[in-house]
N, C-alpha and C positions, 0 to 999 in steps of 0.2 A: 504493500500500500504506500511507502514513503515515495516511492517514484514514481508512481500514480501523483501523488500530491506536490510532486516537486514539479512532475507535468503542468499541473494545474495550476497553481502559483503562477511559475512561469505567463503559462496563457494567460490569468488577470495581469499581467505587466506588457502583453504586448496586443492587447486586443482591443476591439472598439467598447463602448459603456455595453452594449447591448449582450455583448459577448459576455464582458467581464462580469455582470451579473448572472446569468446562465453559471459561469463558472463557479462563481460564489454557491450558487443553487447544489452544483455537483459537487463540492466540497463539505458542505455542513449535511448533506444528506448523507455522506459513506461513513462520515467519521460520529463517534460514540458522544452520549450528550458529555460525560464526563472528560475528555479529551481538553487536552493542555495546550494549546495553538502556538504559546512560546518555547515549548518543548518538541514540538515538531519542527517547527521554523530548526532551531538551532540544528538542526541534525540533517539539513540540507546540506549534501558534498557540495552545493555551488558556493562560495563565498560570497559574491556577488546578489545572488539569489535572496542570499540568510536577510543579506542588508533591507533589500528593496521590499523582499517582503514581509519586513516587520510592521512595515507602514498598512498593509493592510488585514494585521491583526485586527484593531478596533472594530472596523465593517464588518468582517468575517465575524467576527466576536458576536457582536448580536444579532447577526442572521442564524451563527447557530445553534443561541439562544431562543430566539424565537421556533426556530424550529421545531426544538425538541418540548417546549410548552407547547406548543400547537399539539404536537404528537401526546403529549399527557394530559393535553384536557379532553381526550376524546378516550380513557382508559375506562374510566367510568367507574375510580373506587371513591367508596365514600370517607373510607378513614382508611387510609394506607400512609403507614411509617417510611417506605420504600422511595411512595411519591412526593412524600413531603421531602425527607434528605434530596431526594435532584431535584426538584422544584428550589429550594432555599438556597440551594447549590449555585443552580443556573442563575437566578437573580444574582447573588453576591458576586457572580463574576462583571455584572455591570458597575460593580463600586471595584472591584478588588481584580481586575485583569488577569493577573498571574497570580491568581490561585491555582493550588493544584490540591485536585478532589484528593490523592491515595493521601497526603498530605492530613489532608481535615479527617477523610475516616478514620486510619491513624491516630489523631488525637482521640477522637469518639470510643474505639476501640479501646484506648489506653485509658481511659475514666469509666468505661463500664467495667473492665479488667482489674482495674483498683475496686470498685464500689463490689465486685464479685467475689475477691479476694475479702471483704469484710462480712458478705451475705454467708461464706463460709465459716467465718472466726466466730459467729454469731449464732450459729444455728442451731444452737440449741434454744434461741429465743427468738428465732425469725420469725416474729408475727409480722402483718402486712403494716404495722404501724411503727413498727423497729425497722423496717423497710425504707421506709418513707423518711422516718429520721436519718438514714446513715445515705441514705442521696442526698439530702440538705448538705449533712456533713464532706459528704467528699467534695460538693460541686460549689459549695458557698467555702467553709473553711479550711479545707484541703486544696483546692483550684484556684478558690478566690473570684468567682463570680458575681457579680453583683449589681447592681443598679444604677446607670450611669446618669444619678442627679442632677448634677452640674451641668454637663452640657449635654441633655437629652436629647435635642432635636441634632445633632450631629449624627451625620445621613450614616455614617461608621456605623452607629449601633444597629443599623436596620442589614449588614450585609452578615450572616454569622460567619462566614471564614474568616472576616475582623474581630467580629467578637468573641470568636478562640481564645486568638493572639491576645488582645486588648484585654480582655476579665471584662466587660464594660458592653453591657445592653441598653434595652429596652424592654418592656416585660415580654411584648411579643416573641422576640429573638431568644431571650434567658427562656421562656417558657421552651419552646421549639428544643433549644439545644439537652434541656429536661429530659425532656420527650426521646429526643432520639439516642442517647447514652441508656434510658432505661428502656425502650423497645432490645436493646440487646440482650437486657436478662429480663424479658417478657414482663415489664412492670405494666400495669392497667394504668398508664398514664393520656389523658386525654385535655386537650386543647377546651376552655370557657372564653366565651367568645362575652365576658363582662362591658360595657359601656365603659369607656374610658382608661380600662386595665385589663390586658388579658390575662387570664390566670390558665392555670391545671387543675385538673380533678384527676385523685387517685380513685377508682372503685374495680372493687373485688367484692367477693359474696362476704365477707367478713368485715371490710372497713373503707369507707368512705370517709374523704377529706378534701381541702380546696388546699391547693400549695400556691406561693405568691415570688418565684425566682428573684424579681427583682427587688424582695426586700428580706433576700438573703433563704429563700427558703422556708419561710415562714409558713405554718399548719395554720388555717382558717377555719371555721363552722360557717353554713349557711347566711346564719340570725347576722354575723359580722359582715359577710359580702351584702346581706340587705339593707345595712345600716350605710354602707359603704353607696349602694344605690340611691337612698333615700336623699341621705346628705348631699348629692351631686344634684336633687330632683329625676330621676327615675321611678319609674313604680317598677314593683316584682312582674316579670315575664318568666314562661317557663322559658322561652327562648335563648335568655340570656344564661341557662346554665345546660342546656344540650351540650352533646359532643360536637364540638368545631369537626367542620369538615377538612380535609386538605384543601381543597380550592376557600375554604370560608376564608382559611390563614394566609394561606398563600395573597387571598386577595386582601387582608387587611394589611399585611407587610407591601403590597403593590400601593397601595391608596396612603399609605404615610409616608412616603419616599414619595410619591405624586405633590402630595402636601407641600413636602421639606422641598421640594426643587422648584415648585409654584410660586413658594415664600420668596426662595431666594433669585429667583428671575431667573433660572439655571432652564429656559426651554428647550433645548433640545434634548437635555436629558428628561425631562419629564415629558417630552413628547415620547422620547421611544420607550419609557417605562408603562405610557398610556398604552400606547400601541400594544405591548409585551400583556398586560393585562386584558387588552379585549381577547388575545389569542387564547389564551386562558380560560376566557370564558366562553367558549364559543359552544360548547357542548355542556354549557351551564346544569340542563337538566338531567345528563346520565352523571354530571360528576360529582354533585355538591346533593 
């Protein structure tokens, strides 16, 4: 495949606009959504090549981002841990370029490996609420995750391969990366799609709880998230405590980077992140 692409390349540097989009088309279509564009580039024998076409990393970037969201909103799951990590993925690579996915699983792999390593040391008391405590513990006072007070709307906290690195979300993003460390040791972890704050709901047939990432991890009861509603002026919906669907999160992290690039006049990147969101939704009703 690399001389196939190195073809390819190629042809976007010596062909007309008309071409060189076709080409683009034939490139984000062979290659994996996961795939690293500056790790391909480098590994072109042409020297010359590596150079010219690093410049068309960006474009290709979000053609084959969009691609592969086009391709996931027509999968049609309603809660899938699977879609969520490349969906969060593919977004982050519009803040964070050179990411590289083996990289971020990697880290995921190694904080559910550590929190695994304690579900063991513990098992003679692993109730689901001793569960729920030593995720707080590894992912707030062992990692150091936490709630990026200070400068919340910094577009950073909305991409999670930044918010790895950084320790430094939003509750959305802290929620998510919750989420996906305990999907590896099958924690009943699930997305509250709250007014104002998204939270987790742990439920299992034994214990139910609201967990709140961005303020360290924190165990919640209902009667406190409705106090939490009331004081903002909300009424109680059952709505507001279902399971978040993939496409519900995916779209609420679309719609506050929409926000954050609206605020700040940044249009063209809140054009293509509009754009990236309608793809999304276009099979609204098999996937959400």
């Amino acid at each position: 495949m690399q001389k196939l692409l190195e073809f390819l390349f190629y042809e976007i540097h010596f062909s007309t606009d008309e071409i060189r989009d076709e080409t683009t088309q034939k490139i984000v279509e062979i290659l994996p959504w996961n795939s690293s564009l500056s790790n391909i580039v480098d590994r072109f024998s042409d020297g010359n090549l590596r150079i010219s076409s690093r410049n068309s990393i960006p474009k290709i970037q979000v053609e084959l981002v969009n691609h592969h969201l086009s391709q996931l909103s027509q999968k049609g799951h309603r809660n899938s841990y699977e879609d969520l990590e490349k969906g969060v993925y593919l977004l982050s690579l519009m803040g964070d370029p050179t990411a590289d996915y083996q990289t971020f699983k990697n880290k995921l792999d190694s904080i559910s490996f550590r929190l695994g390593e304690l579900f063991e040391l513990n098992r003679s008391i692993l109730t689901d609420e001793v569960k729920v405590h030593l995720l707080s513990r590894v992912m707030h006072q062992e990692e150091g995750y936490n709630g990026n007070h200070i400068f919340y709307h910094n577009p950073e906290n909305s991409y999670i391969t930044k918010v790895v690195n950084s320790k430094f979300g939003i509750p959305i993003t802290l929620s998510v990366l919750y989420m996906l460390v305990g999907h590896r040791l099958n924690l009943p972890l699930f997305g509250v799609n709250l007014p104002l704050h998204f939270m987790l709901s742990y439920e299992s047939d034994e214990y139910q709880t609201f967990i709140d990432p961005f303020n360290g991890g924190v165990q919640l009861d209902k009667e406190t998230c409705l106090r939490f509603l009331e004081a903002n002026g909300y009424k109680d919906s059952s709505d507001y405590f279902s399971r978040a669907s993939t496409l519900s999160i995916l779209r609420r992290m679309y719609n506050n980077l929409i926000l954050i690039f609206k605020k700040l006049g940044e249009t063209e990147k809140e054009e293509i992140l509009s754009k990236q969101l309608a793809l999304l939704e276009n099979k609204q009703s098999n996937f959400s």
